[in-house]
N, CA and C atoms of all chains as a GROMACS GRO file, in nm:
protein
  606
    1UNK      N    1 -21.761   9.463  10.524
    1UNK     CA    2 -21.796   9.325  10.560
    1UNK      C    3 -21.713   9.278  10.679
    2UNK      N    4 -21.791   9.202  10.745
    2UNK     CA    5 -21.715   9.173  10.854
    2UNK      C    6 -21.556   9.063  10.822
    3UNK      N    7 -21.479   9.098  10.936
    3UNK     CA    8 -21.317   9.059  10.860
    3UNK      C    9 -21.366   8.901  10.835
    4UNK      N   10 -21.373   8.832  10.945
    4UNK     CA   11 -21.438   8.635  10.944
    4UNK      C   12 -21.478   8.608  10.804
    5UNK      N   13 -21.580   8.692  10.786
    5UNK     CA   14 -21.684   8.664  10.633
    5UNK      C   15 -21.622   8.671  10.521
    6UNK      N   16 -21.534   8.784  10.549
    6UNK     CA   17 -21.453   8.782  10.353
    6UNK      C   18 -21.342   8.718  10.363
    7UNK      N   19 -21.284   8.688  10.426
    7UNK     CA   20 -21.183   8.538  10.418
    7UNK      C   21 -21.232   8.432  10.360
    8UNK      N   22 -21.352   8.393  10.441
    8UNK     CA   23 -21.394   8.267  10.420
    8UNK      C   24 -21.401   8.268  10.228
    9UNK      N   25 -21.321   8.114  10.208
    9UNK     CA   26 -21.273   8.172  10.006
    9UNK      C   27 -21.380   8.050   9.920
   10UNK      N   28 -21.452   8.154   9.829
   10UNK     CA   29 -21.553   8.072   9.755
   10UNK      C   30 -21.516   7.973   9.657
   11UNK      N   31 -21.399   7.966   9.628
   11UNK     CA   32 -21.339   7.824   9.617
   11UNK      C   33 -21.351   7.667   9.655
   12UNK      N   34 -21.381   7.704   9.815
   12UNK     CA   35 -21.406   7.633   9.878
   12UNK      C   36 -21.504   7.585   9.980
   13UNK      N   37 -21.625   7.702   9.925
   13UNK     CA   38 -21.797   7.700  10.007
   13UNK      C   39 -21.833   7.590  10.000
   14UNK      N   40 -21.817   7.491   9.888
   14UNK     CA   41 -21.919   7.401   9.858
   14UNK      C   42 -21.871   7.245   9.947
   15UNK      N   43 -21.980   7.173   9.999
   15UNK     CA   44 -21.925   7.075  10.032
   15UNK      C   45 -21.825   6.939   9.994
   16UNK      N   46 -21.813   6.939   9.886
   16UNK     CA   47 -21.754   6.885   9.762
   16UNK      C   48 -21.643   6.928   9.830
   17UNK      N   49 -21.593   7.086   9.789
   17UNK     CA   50 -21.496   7.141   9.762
   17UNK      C   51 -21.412   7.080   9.929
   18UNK      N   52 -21.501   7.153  10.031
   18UNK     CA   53 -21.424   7.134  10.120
   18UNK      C   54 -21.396   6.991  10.165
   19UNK      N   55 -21.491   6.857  10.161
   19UNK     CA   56 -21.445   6.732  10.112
   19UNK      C   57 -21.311   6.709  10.050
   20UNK      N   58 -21.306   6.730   9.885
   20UNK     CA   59 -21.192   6.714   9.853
   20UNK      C   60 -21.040   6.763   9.906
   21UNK      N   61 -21.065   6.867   9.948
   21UNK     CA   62 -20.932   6.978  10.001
   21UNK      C   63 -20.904   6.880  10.155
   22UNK      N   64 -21.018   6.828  10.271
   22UNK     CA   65 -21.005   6.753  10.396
   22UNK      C   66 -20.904   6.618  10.352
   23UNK      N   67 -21.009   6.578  10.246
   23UNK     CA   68 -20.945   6.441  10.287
   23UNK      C   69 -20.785   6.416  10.190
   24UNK      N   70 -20.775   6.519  10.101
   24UNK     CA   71 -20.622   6.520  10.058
   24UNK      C   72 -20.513   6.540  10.147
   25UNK      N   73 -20.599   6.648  10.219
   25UNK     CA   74 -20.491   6.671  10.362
   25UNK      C   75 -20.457   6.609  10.425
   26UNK      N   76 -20.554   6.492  10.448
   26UNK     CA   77 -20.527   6.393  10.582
   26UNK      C   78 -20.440   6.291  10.445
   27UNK      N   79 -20.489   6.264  10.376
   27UNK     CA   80 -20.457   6.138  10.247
   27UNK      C   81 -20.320   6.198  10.198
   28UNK      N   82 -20.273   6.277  10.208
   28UNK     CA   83 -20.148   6.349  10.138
   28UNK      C   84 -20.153   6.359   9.987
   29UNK      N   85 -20.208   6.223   9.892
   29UNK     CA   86 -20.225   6.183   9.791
   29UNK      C   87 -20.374   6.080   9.778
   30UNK      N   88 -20.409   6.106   9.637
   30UNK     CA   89 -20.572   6.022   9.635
   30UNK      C   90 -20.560   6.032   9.515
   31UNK      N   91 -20.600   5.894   9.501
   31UNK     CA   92 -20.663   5.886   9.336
   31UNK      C   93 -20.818   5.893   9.332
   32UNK      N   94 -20.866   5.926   9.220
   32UNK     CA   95 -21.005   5.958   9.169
   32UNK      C   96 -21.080   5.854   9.269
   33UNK      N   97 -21.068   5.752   9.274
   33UNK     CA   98 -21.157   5.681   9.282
   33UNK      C   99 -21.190   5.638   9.453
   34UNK      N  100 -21.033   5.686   9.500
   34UNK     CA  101 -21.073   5.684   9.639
   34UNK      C  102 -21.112   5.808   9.714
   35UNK      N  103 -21.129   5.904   9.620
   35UNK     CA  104 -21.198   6.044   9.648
   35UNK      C  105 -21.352   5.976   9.636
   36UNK      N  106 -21.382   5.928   9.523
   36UNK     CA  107 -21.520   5.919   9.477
   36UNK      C  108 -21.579   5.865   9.588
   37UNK      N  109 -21.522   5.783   9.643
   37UNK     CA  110 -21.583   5.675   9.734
   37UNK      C  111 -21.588   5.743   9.855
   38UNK      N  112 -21.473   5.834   9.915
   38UNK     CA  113 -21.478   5.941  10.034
   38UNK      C  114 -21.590   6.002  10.101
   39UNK      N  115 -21.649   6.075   9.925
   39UNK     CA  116 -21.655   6.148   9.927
   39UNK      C  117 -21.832   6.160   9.839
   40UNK      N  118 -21.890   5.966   9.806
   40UNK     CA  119 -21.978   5.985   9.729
   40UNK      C  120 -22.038   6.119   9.671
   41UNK      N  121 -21.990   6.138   9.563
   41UNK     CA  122 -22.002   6.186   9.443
   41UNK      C  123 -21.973   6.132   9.324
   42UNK      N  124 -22.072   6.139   9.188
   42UNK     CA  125 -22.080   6.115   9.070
   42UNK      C  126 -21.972   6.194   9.038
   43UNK      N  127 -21.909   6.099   8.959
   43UNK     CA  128 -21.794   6.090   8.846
   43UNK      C  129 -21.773   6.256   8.829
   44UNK      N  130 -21.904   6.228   8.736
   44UNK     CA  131 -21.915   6.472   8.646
   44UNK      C  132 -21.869   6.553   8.763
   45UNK      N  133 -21.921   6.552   8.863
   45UNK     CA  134 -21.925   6.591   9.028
   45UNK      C  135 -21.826   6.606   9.075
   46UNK      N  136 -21.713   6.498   9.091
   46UNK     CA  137 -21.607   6.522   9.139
   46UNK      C  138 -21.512   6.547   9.059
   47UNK      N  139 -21.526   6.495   8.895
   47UNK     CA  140 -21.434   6.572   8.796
   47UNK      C  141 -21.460   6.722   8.774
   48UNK      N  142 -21.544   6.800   8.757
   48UNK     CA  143 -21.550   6.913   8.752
   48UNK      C  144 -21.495   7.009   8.904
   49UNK      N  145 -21.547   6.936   8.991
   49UNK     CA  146 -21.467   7.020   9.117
   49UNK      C  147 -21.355   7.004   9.139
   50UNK      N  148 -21.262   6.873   9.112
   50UNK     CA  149 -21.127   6.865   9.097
   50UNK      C  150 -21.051   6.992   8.973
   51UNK      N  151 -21.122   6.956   8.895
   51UNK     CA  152 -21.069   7.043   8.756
   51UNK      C  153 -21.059   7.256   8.814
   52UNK      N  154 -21.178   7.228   8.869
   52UNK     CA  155 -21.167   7.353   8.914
   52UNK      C  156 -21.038   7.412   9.064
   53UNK      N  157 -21.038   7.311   9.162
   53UNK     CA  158 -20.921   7.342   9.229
   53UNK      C  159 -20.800   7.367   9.161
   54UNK      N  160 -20.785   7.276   9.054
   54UNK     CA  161 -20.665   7.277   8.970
   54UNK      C  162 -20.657   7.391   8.933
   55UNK      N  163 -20.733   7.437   8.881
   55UNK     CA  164 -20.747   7.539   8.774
   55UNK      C  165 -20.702   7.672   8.913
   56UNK      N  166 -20.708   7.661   9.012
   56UNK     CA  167 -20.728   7.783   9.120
   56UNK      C  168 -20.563   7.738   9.167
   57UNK      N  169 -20.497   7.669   9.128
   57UNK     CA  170 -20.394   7.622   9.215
   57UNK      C  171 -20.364   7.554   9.315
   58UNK      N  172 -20.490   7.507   9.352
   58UNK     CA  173 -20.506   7.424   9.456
   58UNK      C  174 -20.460   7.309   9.487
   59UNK      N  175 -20.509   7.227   9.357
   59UNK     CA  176 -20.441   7.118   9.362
   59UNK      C  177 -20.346   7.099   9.234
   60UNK      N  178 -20.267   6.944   9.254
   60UNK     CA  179 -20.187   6.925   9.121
   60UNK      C  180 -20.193   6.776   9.109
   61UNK      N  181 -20.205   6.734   8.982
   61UNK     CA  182 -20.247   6.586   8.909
   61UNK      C  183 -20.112   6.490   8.922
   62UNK      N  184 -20.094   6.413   8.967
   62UNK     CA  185 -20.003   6.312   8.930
   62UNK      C  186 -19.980   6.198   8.841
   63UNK      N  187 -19.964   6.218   8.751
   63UNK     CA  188 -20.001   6.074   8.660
   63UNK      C  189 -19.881   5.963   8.639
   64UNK      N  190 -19.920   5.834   8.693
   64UNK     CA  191 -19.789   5.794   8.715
   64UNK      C  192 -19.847   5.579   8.681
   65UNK      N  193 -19.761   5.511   8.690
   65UNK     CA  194 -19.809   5.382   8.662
   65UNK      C  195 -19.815   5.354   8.800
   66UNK      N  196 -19.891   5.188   8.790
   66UNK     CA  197 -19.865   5.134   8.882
   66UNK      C  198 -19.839   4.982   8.805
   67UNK      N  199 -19.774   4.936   8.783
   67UNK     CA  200 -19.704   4.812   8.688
   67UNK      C  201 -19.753   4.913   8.569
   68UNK      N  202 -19.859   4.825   8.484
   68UNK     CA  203 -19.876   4.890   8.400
   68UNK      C  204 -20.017   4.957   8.321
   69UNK      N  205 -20.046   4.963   8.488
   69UNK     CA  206 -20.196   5.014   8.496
   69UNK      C  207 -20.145   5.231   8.528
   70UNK      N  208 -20.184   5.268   8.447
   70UNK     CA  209 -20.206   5.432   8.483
   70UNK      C  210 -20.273   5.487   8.578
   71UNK      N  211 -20.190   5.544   8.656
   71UNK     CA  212 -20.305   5.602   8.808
   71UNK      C  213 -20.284   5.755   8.825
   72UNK      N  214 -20.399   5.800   8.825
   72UNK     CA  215 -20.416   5.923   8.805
   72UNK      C  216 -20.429   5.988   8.927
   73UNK      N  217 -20.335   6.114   9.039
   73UNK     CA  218 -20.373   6.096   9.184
   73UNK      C  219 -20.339   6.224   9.187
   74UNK      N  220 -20.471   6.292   9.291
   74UNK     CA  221 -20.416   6.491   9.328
   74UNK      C  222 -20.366   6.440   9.520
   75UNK      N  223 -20.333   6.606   9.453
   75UNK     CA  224 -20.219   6.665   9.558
   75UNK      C  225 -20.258   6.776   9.574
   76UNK      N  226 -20.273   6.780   9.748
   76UNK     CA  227 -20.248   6.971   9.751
   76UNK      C  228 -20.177   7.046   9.731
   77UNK      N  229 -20.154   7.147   9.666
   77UNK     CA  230 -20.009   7.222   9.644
   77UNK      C  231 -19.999   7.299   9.783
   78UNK      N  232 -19.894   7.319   9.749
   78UNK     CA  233 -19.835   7.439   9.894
   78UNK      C  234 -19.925   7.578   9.878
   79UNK      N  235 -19.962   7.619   9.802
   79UNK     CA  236 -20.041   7.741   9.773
   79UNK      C  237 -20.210   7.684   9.775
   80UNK      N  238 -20.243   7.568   9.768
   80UNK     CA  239 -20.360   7.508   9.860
   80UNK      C  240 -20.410   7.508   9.944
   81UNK      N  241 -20.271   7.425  10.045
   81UNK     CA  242 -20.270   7.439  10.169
   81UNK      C  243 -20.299   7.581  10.250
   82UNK      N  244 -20.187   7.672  10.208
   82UNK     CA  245 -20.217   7.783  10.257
   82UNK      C  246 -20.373   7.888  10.250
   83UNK      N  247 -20.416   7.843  10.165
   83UNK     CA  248 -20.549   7.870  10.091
   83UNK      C  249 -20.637   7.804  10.201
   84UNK      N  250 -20.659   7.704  10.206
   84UNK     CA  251 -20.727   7.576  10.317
   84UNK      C  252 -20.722   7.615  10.412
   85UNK      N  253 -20.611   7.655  10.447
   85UNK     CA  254 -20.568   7.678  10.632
   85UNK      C  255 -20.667   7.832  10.679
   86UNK      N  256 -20.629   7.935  10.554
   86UNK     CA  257 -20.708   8.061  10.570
   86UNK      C  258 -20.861   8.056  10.596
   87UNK      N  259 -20.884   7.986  10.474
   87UNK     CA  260 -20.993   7.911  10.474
   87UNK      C  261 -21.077   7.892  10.663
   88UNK      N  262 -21.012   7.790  10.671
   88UNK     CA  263 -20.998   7.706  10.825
   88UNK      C  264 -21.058   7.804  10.921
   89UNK      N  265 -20.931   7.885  10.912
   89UNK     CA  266 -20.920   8.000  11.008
   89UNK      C  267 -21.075   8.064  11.020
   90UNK      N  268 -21.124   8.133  10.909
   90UNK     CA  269 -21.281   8.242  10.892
   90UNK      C  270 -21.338   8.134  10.931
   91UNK      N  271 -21.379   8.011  10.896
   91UNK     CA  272 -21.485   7.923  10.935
   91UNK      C  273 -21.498   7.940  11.083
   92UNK      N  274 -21.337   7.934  11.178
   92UNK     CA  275 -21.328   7.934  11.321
   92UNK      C  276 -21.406   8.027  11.365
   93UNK      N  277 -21.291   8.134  11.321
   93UNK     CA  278 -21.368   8.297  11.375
   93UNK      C  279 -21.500   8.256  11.376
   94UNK      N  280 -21.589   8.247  11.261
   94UNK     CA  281 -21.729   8.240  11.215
   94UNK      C  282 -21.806   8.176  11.313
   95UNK      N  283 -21.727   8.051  11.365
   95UNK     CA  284 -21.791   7.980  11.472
   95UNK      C  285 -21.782   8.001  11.610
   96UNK      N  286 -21.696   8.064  11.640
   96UNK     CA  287 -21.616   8.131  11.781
   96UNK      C  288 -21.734   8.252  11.759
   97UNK      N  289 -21.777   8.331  11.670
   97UNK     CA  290 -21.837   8.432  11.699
   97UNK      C  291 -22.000   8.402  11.747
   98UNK      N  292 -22.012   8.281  11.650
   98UNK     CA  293 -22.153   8.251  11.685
   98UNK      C  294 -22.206   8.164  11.834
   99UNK      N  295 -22.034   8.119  11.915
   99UNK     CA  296 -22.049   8.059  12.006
   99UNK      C  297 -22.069   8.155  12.153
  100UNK      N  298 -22.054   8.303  12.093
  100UNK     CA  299 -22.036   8.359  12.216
  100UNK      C  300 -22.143   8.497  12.202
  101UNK      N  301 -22.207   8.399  12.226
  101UNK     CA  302 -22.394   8.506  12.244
  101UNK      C  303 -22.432   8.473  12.356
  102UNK      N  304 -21.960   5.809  10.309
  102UNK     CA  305 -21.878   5.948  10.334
  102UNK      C  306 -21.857   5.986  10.508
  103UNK      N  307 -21.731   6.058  10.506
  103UNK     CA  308 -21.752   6.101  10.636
  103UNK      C  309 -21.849   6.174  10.723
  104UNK      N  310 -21.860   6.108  10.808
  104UNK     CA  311 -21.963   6.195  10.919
  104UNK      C  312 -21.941   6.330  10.921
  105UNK      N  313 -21.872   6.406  10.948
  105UNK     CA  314 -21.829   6.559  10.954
  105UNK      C  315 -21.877   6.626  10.802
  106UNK      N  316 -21.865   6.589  10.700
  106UNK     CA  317 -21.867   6.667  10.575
  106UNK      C  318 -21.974   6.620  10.533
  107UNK      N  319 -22.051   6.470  10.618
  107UNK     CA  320 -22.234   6.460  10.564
  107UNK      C  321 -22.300   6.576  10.633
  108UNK      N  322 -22.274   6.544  10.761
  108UNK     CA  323 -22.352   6.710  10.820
  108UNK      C  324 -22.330   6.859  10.799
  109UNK      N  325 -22.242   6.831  10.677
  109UNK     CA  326 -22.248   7.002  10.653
  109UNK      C  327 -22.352   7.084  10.542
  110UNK      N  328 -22.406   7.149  10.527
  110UNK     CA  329 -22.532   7.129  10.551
  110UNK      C  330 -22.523   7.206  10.395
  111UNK      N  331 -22.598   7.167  10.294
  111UNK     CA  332 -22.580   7.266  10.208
  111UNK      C  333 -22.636   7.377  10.162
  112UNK      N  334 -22.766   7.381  10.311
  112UNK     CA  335 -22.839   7.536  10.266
  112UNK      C  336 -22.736   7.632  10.331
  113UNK      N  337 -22.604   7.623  10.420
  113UNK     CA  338 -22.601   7.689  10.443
  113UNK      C  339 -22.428   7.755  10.395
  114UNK      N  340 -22.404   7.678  10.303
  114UNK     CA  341 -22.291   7.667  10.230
  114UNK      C  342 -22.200   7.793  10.148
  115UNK      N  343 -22.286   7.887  10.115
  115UNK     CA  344 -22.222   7.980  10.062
  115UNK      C  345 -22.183   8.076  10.176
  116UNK      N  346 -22.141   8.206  10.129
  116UNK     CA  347 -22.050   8.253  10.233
  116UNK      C  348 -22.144   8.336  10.240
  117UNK      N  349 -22.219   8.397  10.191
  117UNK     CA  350 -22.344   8.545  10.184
  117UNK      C  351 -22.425   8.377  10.298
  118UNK      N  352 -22.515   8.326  10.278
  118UNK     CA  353 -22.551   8.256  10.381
  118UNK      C  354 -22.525   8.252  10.516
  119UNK      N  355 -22.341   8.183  10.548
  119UNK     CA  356 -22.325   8.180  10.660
  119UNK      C  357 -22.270   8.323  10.708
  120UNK      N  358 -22.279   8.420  10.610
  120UNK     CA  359 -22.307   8.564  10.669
  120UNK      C  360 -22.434   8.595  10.755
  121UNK      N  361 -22.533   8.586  10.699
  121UNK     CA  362 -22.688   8.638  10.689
  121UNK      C  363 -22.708   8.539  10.817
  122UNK      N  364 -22.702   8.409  10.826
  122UNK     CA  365 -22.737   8.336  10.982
  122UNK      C  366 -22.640   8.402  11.038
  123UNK      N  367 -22.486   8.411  11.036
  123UNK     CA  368 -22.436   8.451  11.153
  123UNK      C  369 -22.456   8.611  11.194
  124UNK      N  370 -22.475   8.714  11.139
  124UNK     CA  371 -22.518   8.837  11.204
  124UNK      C  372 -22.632   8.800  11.252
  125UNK      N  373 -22.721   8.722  11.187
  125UNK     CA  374 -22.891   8.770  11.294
  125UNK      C  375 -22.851   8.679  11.403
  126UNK      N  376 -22.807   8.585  11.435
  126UNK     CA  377 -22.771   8.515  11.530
  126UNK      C  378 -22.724   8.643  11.598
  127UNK      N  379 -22.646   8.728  11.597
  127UNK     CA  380 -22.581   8.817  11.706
  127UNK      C  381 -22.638   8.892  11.713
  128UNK      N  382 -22.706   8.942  11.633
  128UNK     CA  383 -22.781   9.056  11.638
  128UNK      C  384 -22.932   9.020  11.690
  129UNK      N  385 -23.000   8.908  11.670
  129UNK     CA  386 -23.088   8.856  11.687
  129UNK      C  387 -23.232   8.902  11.608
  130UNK      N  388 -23.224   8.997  11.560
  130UNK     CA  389 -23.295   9.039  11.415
  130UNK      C  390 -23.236   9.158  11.322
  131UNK      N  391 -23.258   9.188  11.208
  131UNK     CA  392 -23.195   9.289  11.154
  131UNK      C  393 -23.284   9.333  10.997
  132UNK      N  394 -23.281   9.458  10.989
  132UNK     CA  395 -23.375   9.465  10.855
  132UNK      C  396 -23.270   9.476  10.721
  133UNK      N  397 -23.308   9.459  10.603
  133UNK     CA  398 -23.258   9.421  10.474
  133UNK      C  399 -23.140   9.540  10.469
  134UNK      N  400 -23.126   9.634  10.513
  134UNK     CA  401 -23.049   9.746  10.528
  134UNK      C  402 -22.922   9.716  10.567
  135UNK      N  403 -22.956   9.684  10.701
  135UNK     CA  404 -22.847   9.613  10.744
  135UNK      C  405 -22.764   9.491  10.736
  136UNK      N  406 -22.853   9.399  10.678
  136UNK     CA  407 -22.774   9.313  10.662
  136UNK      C  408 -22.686   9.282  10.492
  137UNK      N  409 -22.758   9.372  10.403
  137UNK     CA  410 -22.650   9.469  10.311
  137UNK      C  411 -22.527   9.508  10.295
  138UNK      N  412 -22.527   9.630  10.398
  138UNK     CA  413 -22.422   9.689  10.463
  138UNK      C  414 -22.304   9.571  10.552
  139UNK      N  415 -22.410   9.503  10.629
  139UNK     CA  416 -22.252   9.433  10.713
  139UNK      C  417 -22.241   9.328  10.619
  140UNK      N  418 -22.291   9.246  10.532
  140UNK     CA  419 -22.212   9.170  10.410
  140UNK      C  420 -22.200   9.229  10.245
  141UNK      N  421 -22.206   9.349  10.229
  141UNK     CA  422 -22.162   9.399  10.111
  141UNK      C  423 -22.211   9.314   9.993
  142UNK      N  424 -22.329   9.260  10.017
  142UNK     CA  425 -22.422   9.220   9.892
  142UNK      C  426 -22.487   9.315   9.820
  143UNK      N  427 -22.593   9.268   9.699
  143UNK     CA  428 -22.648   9.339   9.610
  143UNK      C  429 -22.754   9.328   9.660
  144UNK      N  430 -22.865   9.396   9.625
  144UNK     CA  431 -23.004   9.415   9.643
  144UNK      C  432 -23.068   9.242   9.601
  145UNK      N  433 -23.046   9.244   9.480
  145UNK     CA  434 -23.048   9.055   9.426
  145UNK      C  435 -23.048   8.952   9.476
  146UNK      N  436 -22.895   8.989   9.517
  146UNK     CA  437 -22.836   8.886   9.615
  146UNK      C  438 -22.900   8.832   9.742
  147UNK      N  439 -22.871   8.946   9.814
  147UNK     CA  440 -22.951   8.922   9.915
  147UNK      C  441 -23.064   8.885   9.921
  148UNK      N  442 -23.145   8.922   9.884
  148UNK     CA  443 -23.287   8.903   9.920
  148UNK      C  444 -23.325   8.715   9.806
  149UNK      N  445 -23.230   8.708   9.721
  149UNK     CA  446 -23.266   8.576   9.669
  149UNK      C  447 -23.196   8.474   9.782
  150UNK      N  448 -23.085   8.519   9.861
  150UNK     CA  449 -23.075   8.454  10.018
  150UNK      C  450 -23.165   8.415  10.118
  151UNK      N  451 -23.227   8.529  10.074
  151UNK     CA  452 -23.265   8.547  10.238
  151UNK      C  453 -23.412   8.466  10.188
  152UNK      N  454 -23.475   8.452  10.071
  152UNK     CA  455 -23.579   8.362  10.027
  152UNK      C  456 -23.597   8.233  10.059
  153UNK      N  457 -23.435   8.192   9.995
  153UNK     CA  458 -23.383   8.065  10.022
  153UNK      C  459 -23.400   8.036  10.148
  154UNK      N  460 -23.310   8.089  10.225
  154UNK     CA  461 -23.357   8.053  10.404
  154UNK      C  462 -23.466   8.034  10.440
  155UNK      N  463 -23.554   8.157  10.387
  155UNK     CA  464 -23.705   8.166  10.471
  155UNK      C  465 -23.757   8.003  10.402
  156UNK      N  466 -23.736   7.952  10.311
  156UNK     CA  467 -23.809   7.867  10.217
  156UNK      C  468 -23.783   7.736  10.380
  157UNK      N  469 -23.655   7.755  10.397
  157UNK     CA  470 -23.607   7.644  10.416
  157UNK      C  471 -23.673   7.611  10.541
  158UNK      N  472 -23.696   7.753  10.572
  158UNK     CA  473 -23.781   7.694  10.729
  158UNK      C  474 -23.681   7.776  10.813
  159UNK      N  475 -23.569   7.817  10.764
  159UNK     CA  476 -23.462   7.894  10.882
  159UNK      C  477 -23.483   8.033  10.943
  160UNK      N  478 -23.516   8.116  10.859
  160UNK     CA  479 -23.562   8.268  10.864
  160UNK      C  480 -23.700   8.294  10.911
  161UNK      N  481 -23.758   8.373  10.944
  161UNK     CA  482 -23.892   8.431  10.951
  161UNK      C  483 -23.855   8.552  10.935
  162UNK      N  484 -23.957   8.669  10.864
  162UNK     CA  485 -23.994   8.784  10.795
  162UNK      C  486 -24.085   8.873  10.932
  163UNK      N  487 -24.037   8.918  10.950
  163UNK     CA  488 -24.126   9.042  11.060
  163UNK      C  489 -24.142   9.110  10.981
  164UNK      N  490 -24.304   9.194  10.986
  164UNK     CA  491 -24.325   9.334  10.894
  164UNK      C  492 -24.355   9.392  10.993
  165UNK      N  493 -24.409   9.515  11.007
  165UNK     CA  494 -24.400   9.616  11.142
  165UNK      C  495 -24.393   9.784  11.109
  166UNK      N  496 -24.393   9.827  11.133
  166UNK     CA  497 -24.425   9.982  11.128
  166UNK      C  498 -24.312  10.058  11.244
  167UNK      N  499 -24.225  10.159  11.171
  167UNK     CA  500 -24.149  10.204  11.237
  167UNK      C  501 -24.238  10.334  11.178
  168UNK      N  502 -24.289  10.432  11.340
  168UNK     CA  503 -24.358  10.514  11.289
  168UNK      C  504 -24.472  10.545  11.195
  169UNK      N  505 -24.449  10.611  11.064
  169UNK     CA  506 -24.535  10.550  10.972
  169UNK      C  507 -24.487  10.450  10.839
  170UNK      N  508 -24.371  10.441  10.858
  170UNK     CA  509 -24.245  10.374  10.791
  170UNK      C  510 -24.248  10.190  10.784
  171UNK      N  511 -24.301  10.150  10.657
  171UNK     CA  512 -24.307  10.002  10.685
  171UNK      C  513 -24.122   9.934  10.706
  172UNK      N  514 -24.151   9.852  10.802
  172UNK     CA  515 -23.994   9.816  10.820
  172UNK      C  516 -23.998   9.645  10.792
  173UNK      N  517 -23.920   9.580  10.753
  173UNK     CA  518 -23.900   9.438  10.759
  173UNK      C  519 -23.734   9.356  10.765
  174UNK      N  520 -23.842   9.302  10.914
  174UNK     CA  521 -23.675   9.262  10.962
  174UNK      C  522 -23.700   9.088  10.940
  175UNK      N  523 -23.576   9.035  10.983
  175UNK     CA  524 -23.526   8.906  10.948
  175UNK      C  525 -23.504   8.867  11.078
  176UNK      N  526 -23.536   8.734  11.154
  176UNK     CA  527 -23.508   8.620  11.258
  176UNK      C  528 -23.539   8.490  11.227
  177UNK      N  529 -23.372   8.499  11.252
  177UNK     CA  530 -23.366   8.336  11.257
  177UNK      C  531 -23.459   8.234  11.359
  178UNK      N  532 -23.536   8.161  11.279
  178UNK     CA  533 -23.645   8.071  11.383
  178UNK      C  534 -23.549   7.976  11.439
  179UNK      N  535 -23.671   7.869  11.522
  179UNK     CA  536 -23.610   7.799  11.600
  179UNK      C  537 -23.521   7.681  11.549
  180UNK      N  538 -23.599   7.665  11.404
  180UNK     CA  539 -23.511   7.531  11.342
  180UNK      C  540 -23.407   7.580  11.309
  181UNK      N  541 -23.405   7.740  11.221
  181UNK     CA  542 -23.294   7.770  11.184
  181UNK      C  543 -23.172   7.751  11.234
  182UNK      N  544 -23.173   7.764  11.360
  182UNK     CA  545 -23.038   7.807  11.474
  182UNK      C  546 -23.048   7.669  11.492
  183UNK      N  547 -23.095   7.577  11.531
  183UNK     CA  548 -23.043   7.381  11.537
  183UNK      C  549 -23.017   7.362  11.432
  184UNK      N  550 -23.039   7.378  11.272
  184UNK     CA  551 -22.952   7.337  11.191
  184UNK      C  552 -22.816   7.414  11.137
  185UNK      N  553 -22.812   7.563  11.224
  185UNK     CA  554 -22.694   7.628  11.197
  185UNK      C  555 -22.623   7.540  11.286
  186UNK      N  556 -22.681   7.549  11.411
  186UNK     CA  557 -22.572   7.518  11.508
  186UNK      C  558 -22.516   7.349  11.450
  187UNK      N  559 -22.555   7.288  11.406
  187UNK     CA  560 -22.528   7.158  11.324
  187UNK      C  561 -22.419   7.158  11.259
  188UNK      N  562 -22.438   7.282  11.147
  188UNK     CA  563 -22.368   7.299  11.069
  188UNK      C  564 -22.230   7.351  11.109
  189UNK      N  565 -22.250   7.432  11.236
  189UNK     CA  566 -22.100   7.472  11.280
  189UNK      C  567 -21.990   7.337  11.361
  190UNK      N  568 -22.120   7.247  11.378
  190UNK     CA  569 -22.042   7.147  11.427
  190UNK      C  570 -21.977   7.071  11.347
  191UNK      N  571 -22.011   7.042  11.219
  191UNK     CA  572 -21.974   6.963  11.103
  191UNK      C  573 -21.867   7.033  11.108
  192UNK      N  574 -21.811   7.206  11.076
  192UNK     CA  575 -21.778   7.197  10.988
  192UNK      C  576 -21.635   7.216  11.125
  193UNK      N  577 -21.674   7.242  11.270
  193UNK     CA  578 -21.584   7.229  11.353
  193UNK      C  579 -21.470   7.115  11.330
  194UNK      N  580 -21.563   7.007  11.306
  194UNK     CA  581 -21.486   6.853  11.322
  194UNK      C  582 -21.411   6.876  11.183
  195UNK      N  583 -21.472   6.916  11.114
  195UNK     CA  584 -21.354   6.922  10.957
  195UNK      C  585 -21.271   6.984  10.973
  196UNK      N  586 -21.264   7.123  11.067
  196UNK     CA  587 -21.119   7.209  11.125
  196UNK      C  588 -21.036   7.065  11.197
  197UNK      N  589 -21.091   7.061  11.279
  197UNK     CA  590 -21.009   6.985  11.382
  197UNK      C  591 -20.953   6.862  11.312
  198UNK      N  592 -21.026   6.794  11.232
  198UNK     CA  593 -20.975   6.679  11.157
  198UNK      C  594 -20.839   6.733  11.064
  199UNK      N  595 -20.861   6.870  11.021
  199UNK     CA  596 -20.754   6.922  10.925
  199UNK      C  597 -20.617   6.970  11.022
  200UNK      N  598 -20.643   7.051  11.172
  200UNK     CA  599 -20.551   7.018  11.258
  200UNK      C  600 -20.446   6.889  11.277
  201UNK      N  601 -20.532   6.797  11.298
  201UNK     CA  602 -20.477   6.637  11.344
  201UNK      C  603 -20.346   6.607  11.246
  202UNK      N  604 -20.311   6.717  11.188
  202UNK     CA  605 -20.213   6.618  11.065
  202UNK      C  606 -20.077   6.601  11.118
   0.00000   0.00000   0.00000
């Protein structure tokens, strides 16, 4: 397979996925709800694709107050990031290759 | 939602996908053989891809005769390549947006 193509990580094909992973990056931190809104997607939608980064290491949950309201907020982990960036990279190649026909 | 991650396109989202547009793009047609071999899919796989595309309006099916040998190759039509090329732009601006940090 060509090198570009098997980088690119199925983790992160889906638009969702790569949504959530963008705007944490730029956001450093997000709670659910300002993902939801980012990122319009239903609730199931963005809980199951969150659950699944988690689950890959991607991201990590913060649960923390705010007075005494509970706020629930992800994070990219460092092993995310690096994941994302690789990521990044095959998409380039992918597009650098298709730019030069 | 953001502009960059609305236009990313979701027929073309998986990675066997933006395989299958980006070789015939370089190659500019190719039969089921080959495009096998340079993305290390299944017989299945592929060809439930390459359906999908044709459905979508992206692909066209050449049949043809190599010798006495029926051959069938794959080109990307004209819409195909304006909504790839779309799609590489979306997903450009999502690199570059992930740069900016």
């Amino acid at each position: 397979m060509k090198e570009y193509i098997r980088h690119i990580n199925k983790d992160f094909e889906s638009r969702a996925r790569l949504g959530i992973m963008s705007v944490l990056l730029v956001a450093d931190s997000a709670d659910f709800g300002f993902l939801k809104e980012a990122l319009q997607l239903t609730d199931g939608n963005l809980a199951s694709h969150l659950r699944a980064l988690e689950d890959a290491g991607y991201l990590q949950v913060l649960k923390q107050f705010i007075g005494r309201k509970p706020n629930t907020r992800y994070q990219v982990t460092v092993q995310g990031t690096a994941a994302f960036r690789n990521h990044m990279d095959a998409l380039e190649r992918l597009i650098l290759t298709n730019k030069h026909q």
